[in-house]
C-alpha positions in Angstrom: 22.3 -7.6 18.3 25.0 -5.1 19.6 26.0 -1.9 17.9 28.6 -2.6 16.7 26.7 -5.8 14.4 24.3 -3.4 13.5 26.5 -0.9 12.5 28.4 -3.7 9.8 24.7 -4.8 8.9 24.1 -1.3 7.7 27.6 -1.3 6.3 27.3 -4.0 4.3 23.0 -2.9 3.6 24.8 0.3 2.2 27.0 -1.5 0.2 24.4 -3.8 -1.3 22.1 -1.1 -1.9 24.5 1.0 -3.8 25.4 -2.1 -6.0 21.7 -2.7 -6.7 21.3 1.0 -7.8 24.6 0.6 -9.7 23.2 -2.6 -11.7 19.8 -0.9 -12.7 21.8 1.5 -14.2 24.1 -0.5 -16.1 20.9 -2.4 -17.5 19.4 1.5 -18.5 22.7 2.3 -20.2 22.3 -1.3 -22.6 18.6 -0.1 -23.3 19.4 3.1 -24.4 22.2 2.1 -26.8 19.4 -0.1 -28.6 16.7 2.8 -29.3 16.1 2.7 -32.5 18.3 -0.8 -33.2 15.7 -2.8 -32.1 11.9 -2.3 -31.5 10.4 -1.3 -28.4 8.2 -4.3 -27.8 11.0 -7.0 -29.5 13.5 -5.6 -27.0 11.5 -5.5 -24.0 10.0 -8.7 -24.7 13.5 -10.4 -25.3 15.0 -9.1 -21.9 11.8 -10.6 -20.2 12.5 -14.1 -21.6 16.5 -13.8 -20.4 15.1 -11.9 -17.2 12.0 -14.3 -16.3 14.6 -17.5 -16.6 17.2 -15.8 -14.5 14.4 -15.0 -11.7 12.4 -18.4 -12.1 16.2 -19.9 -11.6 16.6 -17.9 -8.2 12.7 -18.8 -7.2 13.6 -22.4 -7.5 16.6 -22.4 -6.1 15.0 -20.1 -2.8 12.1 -23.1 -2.6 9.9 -19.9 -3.7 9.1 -21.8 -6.9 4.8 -22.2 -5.9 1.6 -21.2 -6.9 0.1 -21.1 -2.7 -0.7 -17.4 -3.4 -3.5 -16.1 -1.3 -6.8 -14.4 -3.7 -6.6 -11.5 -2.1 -2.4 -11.3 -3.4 -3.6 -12.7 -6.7 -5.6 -9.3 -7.5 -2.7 -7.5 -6.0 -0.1 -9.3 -8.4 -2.0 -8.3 -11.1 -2.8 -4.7 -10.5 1.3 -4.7 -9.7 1.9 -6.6 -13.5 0.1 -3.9 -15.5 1.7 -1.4 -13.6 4.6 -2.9 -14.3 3.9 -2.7 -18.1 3.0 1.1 -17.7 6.3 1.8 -16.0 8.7 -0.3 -18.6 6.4 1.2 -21.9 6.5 4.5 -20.3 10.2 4.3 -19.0 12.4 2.7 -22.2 10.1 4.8 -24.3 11.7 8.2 -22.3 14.9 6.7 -22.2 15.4 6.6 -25.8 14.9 10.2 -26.5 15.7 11.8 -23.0 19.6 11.7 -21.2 19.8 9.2 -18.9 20.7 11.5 -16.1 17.9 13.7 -16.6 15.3 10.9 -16.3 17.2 9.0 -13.3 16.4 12.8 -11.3 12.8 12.8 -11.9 12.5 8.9 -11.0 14.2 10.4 -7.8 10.8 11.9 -6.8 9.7 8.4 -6.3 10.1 8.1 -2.4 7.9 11.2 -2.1 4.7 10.0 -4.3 4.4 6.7 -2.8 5.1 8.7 0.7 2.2 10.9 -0.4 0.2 7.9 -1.9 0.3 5.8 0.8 -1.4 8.5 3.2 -3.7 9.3 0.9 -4.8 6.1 0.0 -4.3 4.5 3.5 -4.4 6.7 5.9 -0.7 6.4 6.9 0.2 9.4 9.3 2.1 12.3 7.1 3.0 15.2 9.2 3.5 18.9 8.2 7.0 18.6 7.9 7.3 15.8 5.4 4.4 17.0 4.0 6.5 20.3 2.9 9.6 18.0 2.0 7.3 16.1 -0.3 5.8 19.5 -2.0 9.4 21.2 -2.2 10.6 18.0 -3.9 7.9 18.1 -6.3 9.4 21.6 -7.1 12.4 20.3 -7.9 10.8 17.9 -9.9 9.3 20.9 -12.2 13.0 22.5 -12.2 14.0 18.9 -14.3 10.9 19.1 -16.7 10.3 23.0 -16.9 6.9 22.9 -18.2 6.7 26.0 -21.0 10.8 25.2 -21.8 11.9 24.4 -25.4 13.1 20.9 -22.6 9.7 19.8 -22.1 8.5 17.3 -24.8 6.5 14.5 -24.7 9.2 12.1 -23.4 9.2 14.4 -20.2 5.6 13.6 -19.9 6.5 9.5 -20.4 8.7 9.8 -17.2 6.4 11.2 -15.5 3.8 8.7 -16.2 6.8 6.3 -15.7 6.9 7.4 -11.7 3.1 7.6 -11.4 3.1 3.7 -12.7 6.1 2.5 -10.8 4.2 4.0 -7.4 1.1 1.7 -8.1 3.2 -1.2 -8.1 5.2 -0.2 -5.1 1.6 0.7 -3.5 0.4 -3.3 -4.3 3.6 -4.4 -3.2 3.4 -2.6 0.6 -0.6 -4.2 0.5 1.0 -7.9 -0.4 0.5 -10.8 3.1 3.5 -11.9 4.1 2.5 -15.2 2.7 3.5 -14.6 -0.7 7.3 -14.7 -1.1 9.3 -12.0 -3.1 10.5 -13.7 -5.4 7.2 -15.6 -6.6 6.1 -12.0 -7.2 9.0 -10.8 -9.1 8.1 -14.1 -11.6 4.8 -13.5 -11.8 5.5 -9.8 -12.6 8.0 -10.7 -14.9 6.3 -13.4 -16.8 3.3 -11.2 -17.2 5.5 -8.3 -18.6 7.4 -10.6 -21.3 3.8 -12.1 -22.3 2.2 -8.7 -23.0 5.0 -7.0 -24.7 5.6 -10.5 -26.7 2.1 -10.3 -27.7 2.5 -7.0 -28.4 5.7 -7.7 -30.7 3.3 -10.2 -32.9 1.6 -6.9 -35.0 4.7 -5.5 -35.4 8.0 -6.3 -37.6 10.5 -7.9 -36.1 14.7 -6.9 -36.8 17.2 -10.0 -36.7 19.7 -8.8 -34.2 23.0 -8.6 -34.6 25.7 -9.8 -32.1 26.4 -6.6 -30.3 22.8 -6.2 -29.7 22.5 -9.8 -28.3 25.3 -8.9 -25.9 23.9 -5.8 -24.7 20.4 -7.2 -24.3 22.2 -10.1 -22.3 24.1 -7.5 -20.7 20.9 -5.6 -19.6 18.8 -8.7 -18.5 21.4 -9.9 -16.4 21.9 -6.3 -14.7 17.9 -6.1 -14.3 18.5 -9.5 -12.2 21.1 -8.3 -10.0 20.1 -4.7 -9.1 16.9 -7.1 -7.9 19.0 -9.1 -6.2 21.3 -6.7 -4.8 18.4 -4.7 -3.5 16.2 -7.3 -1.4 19.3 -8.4 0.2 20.0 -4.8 1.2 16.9 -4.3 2.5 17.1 -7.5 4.4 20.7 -7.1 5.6 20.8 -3.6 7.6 17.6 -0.9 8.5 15.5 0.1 5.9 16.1 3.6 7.3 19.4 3.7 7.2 19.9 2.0 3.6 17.1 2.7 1.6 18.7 6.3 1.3 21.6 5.1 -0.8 19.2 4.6 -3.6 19.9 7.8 -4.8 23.6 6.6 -5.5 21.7 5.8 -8.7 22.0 9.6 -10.1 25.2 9.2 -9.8 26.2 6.5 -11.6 23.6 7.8 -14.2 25.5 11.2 -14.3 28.8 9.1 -14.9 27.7 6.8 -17.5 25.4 9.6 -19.2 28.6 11.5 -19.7 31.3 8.4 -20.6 28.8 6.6 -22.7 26.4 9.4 -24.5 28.2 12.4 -23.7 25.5 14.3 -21.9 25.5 16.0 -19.2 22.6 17.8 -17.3 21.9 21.9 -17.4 22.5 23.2 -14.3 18.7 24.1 -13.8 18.7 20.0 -14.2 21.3 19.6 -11.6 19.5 21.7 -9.0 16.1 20.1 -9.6 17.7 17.1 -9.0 19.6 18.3 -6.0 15.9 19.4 -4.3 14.4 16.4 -4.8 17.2 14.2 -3.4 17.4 16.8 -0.2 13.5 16.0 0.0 13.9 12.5 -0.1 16.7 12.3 2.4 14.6 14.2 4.6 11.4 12.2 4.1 13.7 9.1 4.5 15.2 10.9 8.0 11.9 11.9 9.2 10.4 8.4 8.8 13.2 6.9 10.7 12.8 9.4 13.6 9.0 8.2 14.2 10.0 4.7 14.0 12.5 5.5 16.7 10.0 7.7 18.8 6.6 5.0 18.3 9.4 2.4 19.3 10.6 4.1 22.6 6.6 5.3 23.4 6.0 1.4 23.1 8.6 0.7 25.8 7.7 2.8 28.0 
């Protein structure tokens, strides 16, 4: 591959990438609009059932459609389905009291915890300087939530939680064989999810939902199956280190819609919080790039 195909791969990688991001946020918008319309567990348990059949659609149209998962995945998928629960209790449960824009920043600090996580846990090499990106982006992070401020509630404390669950599952996801396609993992995830919060659902009294909701949970379901979409084709399409840095497109579009559709918009103590930890991230995202470059050329020579 020449440079200048791998320049439109990571053109188009970009592109994708920024879409994806673009799509989860459209489907965070939806949710917020029903906080308090419908019930947590109802709504998250009727976006599994449109989001499960959407996925199990794509996983048998890939051929991905099986149940030849290795054991050693199967205790993997599961650790990766009740994180997955955490992170969407945790996550809709912020989103209907916090601005969307304000929880999109700390969600930012994500590609620094599983950074840290993962060479913690597994011993992957984490040098002084990323270890300072990581620990000034965590800074940031307490600019966002100001611990002591009239700003920090318990929904500040969700999100939080919110990150620590969605970096367990990405932690299972990075120890999954390559035997095991992605999209039989995305089903399994999602099924599970839709099971637990429609068990959930049972103790608690159901609303009949009214024809705007219906569109906006269709609405959200859908945009859940495209930023998916969107995003393992980006990551397939151009370098990881070159796209995976447009995920933080996402705060934008969560500034723009936060503003048009719910008229907030972040304090400035917010807005450099958020600034921090995308600088860290960019940096972390840099850094890991360079070695990949450097243990490549060492390799070579």
């Amino acid at each position: 591959m020449g440079p200048a195909s791998s320049a439109t791969d990571n053109t188009r990688g970009a592109v994708l990438m920024m879409a994806s991001m673009a799509a989860f946020t459209v489907n965070d918008s939806f949710m917020k609009t029903l906080g308090g319309e419908v019930p947590l567990f109802q709504l998250l348990f009727l976006r599994g059932v449109l989001a499960s059949g959407l996925i199990a659609i794509l996983a048998w149209y890939a051929g991905a459609f099986h149940l030849r998962i290795p054991p050693r995945d199967m205790g993997l998928i599961g650790l990766r389905m009740l994180a997955e629960v955490g992170a969407a209790y945790f996550f809709v449960s912020a989103l209907f009291a916090m601005p969307l824009a304000n929880l999109t920043a700390i969600l930012q600090a994500l590609p620094l915890t599983v950074t840290l996580s993962a060479a913690l846990l597994f011993r992957e090499p984490l040098g002084w300087r990323r270890v300072t990106a990581i620990l000034v982006g965590f800074g940031g992070v307490i600019l966002i939530v100001r611990p002591g401020a009239d700003g920090f509630t318990i929904h500040a404390i969700f999100a939080l939680a919110s990150v620590a669950c969605v970096t367990v599952r990405d932690l299972a996801t990075r120890r999954l064989s390559g035997a095991t396609p992605s999209l039989t993992v995305t089903l399994a995830t999602s099924t599970g999810v839709m099971a637990f919060f429609g068990l959930g659902s049972i103790g608690t009294d159901w609303v009949a939902i009214e024809w705007s909701a219906a569109y906006r949970i269709l609405g959200a379901g859908g945009a859940v199956v495209l930023g998916y979409v969107f995003s393992v084709r980006a990551m397939r399409v151009g370098e990881i280190g070159f796209v995976a840095p447009f995920r933080y497109t996402s705060l934008i579009w969560a500034l723009v819609l936060g503003w048009v559709v719910f008229g907030d918009w972040p304090l400035p103590m917010t807005m450099l919080g958020a600034a921090i930890v995308v600088a860290s991230g960019m940096f972390t995202f840099w850094r890991e790039r360079q070695m990949a470059r450097e243990k490549a050329r060492s390799g070579m020579v």
